[in-house]
C-alpha positions as CSV (number, residue, x, y, z in Angstrom):
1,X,207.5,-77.3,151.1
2,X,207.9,-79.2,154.1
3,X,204.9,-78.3,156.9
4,X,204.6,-79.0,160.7
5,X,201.3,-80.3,160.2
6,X,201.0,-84.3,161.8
7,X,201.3,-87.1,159.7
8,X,199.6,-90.1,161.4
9,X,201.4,-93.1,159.7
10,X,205.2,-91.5,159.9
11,X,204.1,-91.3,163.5
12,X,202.9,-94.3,164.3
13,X,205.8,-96.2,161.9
14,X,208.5,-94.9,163.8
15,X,206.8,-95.3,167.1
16,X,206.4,-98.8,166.1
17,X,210.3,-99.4,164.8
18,X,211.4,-97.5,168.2
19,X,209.5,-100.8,170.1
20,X,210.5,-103.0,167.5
21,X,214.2,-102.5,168.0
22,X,212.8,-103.2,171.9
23,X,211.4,-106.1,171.1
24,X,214.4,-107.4,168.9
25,X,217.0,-106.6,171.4
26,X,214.9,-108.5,173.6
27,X,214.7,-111.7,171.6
28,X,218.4,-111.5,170.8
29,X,219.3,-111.6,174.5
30,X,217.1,-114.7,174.8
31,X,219.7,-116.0,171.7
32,X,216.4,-116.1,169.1
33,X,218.0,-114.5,166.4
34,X,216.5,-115.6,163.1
35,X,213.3,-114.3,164.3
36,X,214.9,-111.1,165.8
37,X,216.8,-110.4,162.5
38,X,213.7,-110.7,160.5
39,X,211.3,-108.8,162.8
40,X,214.2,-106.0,163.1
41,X,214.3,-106.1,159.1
42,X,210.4,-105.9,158.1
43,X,209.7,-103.6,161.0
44,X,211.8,-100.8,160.7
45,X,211.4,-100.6,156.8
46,X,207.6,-99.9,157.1
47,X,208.3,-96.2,158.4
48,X,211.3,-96.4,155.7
49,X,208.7,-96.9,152.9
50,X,206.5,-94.4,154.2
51,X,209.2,-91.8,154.6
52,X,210.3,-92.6,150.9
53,X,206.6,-92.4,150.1
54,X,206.4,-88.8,150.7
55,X,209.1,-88.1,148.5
56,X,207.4,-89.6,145.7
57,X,207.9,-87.7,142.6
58,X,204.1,-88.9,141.3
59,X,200.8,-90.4,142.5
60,X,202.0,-93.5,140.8
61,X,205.6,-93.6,142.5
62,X,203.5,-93.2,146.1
63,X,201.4,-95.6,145.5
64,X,204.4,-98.4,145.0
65,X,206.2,-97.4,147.9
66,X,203.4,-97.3,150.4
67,X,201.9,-100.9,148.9
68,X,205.9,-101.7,149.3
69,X,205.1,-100.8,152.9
70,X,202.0,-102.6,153.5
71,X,204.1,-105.4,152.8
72,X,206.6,-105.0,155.0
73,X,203.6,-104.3,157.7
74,X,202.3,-107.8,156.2
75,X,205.3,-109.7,156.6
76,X,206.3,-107.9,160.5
77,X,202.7,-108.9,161.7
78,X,203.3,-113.0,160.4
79,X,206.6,-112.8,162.3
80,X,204.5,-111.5,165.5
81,X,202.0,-113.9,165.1
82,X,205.0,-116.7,164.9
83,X,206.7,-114.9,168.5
84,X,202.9,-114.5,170.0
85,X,202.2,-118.2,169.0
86,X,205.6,-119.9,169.7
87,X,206.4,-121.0,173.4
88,X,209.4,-119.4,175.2
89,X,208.8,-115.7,173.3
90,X,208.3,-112.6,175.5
91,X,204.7,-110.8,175.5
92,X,204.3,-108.8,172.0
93,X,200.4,-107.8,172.7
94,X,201.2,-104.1,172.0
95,X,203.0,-104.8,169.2
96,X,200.2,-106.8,167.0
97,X,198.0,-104.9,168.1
98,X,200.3,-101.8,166.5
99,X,200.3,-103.5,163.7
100,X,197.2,-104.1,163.0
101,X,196.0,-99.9,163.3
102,X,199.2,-99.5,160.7
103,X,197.9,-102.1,158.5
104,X,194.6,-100.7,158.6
105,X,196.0,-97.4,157.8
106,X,198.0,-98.2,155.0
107,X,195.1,-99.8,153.5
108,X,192.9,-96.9,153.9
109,X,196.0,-94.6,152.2
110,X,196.4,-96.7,149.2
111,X,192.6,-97.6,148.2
112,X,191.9,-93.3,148.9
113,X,195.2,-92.7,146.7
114,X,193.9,-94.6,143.7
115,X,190.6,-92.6,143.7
């Protein structure tokens, strides 16, 4: 049974692929697109696991796909790190720091779901 209540991390994971695709379109206009292919990649599949995630059909299933997630949420915030760090890369303050409060999230979910 599906409910209207909020769910924080499908919220914030798709608010954070919305700006991702931002960000990406951004670095492919400035022809960086090894960097824009990967952060489109790792980015959008966060709220991908997640969604999957709620599907899950037990505890144990959930708790792969949302560690798959954390991943992902690892892997987005080394590319950031590379964009923030590299010269010539447009601004991507909001976006690490996104990151970051998903990461922290996710963490939170997966140590609470294997108590």
């Amino acid at each position: 049974m599906q409910t209207n209540k909020p769910n924080i991390i499908i919220d914030k994971t798709l608010e954070f692929a919305l700006l991702i695709i931002e960000f990406t379109e951004l670095l492919i206009l400035q022809k960086k697109f090894v960097i824009a292919h990967q952060l489109l990649k790792s980015g959008t599949s966060i709220g991908a696991n997640v969604r999957e995630a709620q599907n899950a059909e037990s505890k144990i299933d959930f708790n792969h796909k949302m560690k798959i997630a954390a991943k992902e949420a690892d892997e987005t915030e080394y590319w950031l790190h590379l964009c923030h760090n590299s010269k010539n890369y447009p601004n991507c303050d909001v976006l690490r720091l996104l990151i970051i409060d998903i990461n922290k999230i996710l963490s939170k979910i997966i140590a609470t779901s294997k108590s």
